[in-house]
N, C-alpha and C positions, 0 to 999 in steps of 0.2 A: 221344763224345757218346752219350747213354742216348740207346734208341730213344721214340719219342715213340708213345702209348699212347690211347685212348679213355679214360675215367676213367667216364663217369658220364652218362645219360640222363633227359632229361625229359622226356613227353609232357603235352602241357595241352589239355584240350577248349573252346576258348573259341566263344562264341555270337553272332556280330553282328548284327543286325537291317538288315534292306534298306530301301530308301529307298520301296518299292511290294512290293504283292504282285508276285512273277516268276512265269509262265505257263509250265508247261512239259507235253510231251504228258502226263506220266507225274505230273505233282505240280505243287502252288503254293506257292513259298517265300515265305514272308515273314522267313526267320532263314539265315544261314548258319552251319555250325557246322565249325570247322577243329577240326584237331590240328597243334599248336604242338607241334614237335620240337626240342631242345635238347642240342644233341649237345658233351658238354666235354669237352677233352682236357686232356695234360698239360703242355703247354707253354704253357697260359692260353688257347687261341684258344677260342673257342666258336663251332659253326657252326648255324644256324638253316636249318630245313626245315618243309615243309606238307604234308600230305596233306587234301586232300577231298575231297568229293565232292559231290551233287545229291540232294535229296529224300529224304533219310537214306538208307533201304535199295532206293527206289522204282526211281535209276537204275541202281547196279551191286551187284555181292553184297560189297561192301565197304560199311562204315559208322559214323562216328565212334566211336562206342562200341568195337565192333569190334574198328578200325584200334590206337586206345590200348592196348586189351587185349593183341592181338596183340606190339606194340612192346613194353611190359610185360615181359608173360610169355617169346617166343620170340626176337625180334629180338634186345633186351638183353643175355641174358647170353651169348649169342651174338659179342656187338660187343664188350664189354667186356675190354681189355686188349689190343684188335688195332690195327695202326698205321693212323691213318686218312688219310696220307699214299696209301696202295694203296687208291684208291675200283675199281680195277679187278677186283683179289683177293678185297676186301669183299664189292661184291655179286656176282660169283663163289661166295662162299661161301652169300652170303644163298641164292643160286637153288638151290644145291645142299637145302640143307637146310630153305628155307621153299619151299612149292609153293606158284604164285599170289600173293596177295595186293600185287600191284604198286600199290597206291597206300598201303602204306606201306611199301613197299622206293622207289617215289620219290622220298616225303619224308627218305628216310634219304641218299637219295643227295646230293638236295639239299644239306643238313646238312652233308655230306662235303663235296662241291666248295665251298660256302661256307666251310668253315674251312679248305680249300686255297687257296682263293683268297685270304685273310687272312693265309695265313704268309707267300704269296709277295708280297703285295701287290699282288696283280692281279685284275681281274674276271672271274667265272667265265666269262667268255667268251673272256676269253684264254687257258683252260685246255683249249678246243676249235678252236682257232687264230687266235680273235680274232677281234673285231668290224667286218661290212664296213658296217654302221649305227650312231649310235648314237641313233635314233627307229624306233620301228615304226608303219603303220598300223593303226588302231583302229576297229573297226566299233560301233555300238552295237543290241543284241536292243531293241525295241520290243515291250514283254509285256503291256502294261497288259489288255488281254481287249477293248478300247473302242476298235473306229474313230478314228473323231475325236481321242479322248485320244492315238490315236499318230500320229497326223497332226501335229498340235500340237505334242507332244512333242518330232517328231523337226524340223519346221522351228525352233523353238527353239534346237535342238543345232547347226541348218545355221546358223540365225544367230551363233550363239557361236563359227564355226568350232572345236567341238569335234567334230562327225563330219560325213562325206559319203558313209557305207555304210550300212547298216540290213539286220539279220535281224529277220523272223518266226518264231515258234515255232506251230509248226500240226500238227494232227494231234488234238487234242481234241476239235472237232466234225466234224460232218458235212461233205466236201470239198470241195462248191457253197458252203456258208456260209463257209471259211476261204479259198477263191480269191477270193471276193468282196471279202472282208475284205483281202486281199492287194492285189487288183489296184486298190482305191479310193487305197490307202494308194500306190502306185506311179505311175498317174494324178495326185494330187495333188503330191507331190515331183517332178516330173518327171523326163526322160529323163535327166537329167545326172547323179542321184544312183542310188545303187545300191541296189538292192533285195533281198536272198538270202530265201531259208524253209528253216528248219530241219524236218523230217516224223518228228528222233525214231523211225524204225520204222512208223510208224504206219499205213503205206499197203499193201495188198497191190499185187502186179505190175498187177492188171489193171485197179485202182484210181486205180494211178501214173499208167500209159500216158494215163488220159484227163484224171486233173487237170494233168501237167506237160504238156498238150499244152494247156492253157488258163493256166497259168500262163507258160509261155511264149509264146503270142503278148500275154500281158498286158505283155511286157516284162521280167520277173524275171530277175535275172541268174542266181543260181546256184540249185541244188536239193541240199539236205543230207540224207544218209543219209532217202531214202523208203522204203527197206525194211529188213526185218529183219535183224539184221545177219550171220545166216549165209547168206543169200540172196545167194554171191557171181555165181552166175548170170545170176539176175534183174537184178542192178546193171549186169553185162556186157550184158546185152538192153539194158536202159532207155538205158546211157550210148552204147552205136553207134546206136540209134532217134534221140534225140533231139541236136540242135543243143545248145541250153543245157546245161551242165557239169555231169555230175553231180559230188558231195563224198562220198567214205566218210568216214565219223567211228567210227562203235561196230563198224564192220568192218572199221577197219585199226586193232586194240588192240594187233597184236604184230608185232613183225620178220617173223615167217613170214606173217602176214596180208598184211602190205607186197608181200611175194616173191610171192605167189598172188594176190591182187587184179593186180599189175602184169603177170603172165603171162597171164591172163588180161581184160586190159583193161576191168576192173569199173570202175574210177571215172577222171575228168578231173582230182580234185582230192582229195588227201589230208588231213585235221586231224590236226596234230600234236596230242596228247595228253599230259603225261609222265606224271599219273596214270595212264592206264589202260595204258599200255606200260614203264609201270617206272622211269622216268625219264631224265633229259637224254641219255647214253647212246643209250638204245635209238633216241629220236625222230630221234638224228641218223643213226644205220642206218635207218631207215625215210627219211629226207631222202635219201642216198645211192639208195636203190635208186629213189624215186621223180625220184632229177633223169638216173641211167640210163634209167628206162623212157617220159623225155618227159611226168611229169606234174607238175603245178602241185602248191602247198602253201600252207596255211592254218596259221595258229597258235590251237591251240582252246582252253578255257577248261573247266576244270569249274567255274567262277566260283569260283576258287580267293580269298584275299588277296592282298595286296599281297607276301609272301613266297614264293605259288606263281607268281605273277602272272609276277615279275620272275624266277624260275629259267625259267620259257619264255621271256620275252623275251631275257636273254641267249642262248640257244640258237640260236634264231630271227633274232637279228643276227647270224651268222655264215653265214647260208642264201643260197647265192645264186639261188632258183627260191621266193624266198615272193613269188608273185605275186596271190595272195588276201589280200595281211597277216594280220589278227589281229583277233580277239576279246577282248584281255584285258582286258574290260572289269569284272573282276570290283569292282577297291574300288570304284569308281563304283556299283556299286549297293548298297556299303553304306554307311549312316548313320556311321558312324566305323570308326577304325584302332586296330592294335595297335603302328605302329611310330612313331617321334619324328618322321621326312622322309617325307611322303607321297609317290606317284608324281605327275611334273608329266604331265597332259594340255592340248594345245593342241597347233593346227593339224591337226586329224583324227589325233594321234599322240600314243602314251607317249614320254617322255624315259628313257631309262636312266640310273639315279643314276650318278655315277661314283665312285668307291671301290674297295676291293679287295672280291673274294667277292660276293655280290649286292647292296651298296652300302646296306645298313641295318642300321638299328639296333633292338631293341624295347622299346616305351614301356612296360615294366612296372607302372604305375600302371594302364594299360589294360587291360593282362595280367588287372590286380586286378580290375579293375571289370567284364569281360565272360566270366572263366574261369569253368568249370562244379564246383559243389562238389560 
């Protein structure tokens, strides 16, 4: 049997429009813009991968444009004519020879485990021991910038039994106006629903110390990355200070971040990432060291699509310490798709398609209609 070969790549920048402006510390999306990865080999499988990101270049030094070129130019001929049966060797090689850029060595991994999971006929979640779920918890960000608007919003959502968790994103005004704005929104849902706030960096230490001591007796359950994310000190202070749980996110981007935050007792609660850690791989080392050091985990979102969306979720149903669920709330905030099966929400959870590989298909007609010329 001929060995089976990578043949040929395709990156596409496609542009979705969100259903609301998104609020975030650093930028206000109204568009998402992915890079559509098309990874074809020779034995006909084709695997599909995502790479994104948040606020073009606002949230990490990765960005659309970028991420294509990068793929393009270095990735490419690089991949080209290597067996993509060995996603281990792969990005082995990729790390050797590309530094950084892990949210398009993700999307490539992605790709890989996708047309892995296609030859054998299994979901990529089988290809990491298999799934002890096949639903995740789903929280929903509540961004709209308007009190009341997310109030409304989010009893809507309670009623539709489509969520019973809710993030704020805070950090863009002043810290009296955004706990205010928090704890209205927490008071009105009451106790039984969950409240988190995302702070983005945006807080210094001594900043932290006095908003999460009023955001906590406001009720808030959890507190997301409040400080900058080399500040693994500071996060060690605030998380033994305070009762309520702190979340590293943009401070546990790599395996040795994991290792050194957990030695350190920086965070209560981990976000998985596979953007900003390189992909599926890396976040289940980073799951390992944090179900050894006794800490919870999160499944986080760069408000990816529905094809980054579902490479975390499978991940993430194999976890057994996701006791924060999930964020993947990303197609949900946009206006349309690129693939033919959307993901099913209901009951506060995504459903994992079932299928081999990550259980879709792409609606290329939409490809047409939203890709960037």
């Amino acid at each position: 049997m001929p060995q089976i070969t990578i043949t040929h790549i395709e990156t596409i920048i496609v542009d979705l429009p969100t259903i609301r402006p998104h609020h975030l510390s650093m930028a206000v999306m109204k568009k998402q813009s992915m890079v559509i990865i098309r990874l074809f080999c020779s034995d006909g499988i084709e695997g599909l991968g995502e790479s994104t990101t948040i606020g073009g270049i606002s949230y990490a030094d990765e960005f659309p444009e970028g991420i294509k070129l990068a793929i393009d130019t270095y990735f490419t001929p690089l991949l080209i004519g290597q067996n993509p049966t060995q996603t281990n060797a792969i990005m082995k090689m990729l790390d050797k020879n590309i530094s950084g850029n892990n949210f398009a060595k993700s999307g490539i991994e992605t790709a890989l485990l996708d047309a892995q999971g296609k030859r054998l006929g299994v979901p990529v979640s089988s290809l990491f021991g298999g799934a002890i779920t096949n639903t995740l918890p789903v929280l929903w960000t509540l961004a709209s910038g308007n009190t009341q608007k997310d109030i409304d919003e989010a009893l809507q959502l309670i009623s539709e039994k489509r969520h019973n968790t809710f993030k704020l994103k805070i950090g863009r005004k002043d810290p009296e106006t955004d706990i205010a704005h928090v704890a209205a929104i927490k008071a009105a849902l009451g106790s039984g629903i969950k409240v988190t706030v995302d702070v983005n960096q945006a807080w210094s230490e001594s900043v932290a110390k006095r908003a999460i001591k009023k955001l906590q007796d406001a009720g808030i359950d959890l507190i997301e990355q409040p400080l900058v994310k080399s500040d693994f000190d500071g996060l060690a202070r605030l998380t033994e200070y305070f009762e309520i749980p702190i979340m590293a996110d943009e401070a546990v981007a790599t395996v040795q971040d994991a290792f050194k935050l957990a030695k350190v007792r920086a965070a209560s609660v981990f976000a998985l990432k596979i953007s900003k850690s390189g992909g599926l791989t890396n976040i289940q080392k980073q799951a390992a060291i944090a179900q050894g050091a006794g800490i919870s985990l999160y499944g986080g979102t760069m408000l990816e699509g529905t094809i980054g969306s579902l490479a975390t979720a499978h991940l993430c149903a194999t976890l057994p310490n996701l006791d924060w669920g999930t964020e993947l709330f990303g197609p949900l905030l946009l206006s349309d798709d690129i693939v033919k099966k959307t993901i099913v929400y209901q009951n506060h959870a995504l459903e994992i398609p079932e299928g081999s590989g990550l259980g879709i298909e792409l609606d290329m007609n939409q490809i047409e209609k939203y890709k960037r010329n």
